[in-house]
C-alpha positions in Angstrom: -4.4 7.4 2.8 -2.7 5.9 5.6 0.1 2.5 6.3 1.0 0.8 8.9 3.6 -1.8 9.4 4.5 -3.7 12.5 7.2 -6.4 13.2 5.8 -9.6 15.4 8.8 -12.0 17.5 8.3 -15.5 17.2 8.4 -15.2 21.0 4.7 -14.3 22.3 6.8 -12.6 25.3 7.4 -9.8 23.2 5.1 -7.2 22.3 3.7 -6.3 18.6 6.2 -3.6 17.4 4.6 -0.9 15.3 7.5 -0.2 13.2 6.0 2.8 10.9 2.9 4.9 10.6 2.1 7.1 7.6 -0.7 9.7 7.5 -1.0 11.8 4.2 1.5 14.8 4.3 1.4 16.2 0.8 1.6 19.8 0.2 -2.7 19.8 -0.9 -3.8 18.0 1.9 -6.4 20.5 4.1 -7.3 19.8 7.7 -10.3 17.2 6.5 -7.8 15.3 4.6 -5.4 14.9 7.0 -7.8 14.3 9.7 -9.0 11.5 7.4 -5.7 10.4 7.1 -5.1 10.1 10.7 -9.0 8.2 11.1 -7.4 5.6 9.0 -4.7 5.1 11.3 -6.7 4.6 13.8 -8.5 2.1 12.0 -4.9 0.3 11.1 -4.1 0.4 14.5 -7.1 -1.4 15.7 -5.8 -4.6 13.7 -2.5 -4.2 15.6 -3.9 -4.5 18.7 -6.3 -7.2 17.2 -3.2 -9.4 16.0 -1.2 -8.6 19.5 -4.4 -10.3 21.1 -5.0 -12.8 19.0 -1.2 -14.2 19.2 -1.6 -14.0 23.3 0.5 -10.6 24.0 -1.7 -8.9 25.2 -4.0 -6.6 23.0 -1.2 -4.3 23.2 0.9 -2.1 20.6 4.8 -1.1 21.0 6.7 1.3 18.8 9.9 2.7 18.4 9.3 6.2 17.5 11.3 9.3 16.4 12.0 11.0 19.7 10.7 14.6 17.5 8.2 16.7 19.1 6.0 16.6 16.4 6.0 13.1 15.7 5.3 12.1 20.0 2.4 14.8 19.4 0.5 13.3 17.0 1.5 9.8 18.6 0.2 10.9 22.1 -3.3 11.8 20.2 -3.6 8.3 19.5 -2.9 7.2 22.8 0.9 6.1 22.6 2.4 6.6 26.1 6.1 6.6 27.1 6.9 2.7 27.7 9.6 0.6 29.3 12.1 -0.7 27.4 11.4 -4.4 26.4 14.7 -6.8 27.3 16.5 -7.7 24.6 15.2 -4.9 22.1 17.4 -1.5 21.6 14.8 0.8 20.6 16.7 3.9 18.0 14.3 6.7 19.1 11.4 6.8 22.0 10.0 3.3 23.2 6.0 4.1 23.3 3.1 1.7 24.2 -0.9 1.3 23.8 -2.8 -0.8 26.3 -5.4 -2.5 24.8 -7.7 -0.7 27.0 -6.6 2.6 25.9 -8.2 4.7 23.2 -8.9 2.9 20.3 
């Protein structure tokens, strides 16, 4: 099980903003299944970076994470690195992005 929602600007200046992930985090969940989970995120992700190039911004992915050691972990594994801030957009937690080449 895994979601993904994002927020797109009218403006194609601005990137795709991933505005949640969510892997499964239940109290039976082994390894596998959250390994699983996190495949699937992957997999969400890749239609992120699909819509941020098919809408001319890119091929890239922004998000506004939790600034928790835990959650920039398991971000970093997916290839989320520290970002600039974006003008006009206060970010709440830690503003991350994924180039389009990255890992994905």
């Amino acid at each position: 099980m895994a979601v993904l929602s994002y927020h797109l600007h009218d403006s194609p200046s601005r990137p795709l903003l991933i505005t949640a992930l969510g892997t499964r985090a239940d109290a039976n969940a082994t390894p596998d299944l959250y390994a699983r989970s996190l495949a699937l995120v992957w997999l969400l992700k890749q239609y992120a970076h699909a819509i941020s190039e098919r809408t001319n911004r890119g091929g890239y992915v922004d998000m506004d994470a939790a600034n928790r050691p835990d959650v920039i972990a398991i971000l970093r594994q997916l290839g989320f690195r520290d970002a600039p801030r974006v003008s006009g957009f206060s970010p709440s937690g830690r503003h991350l992005r994924q180039d389009a080449t990255g890992p994905h």
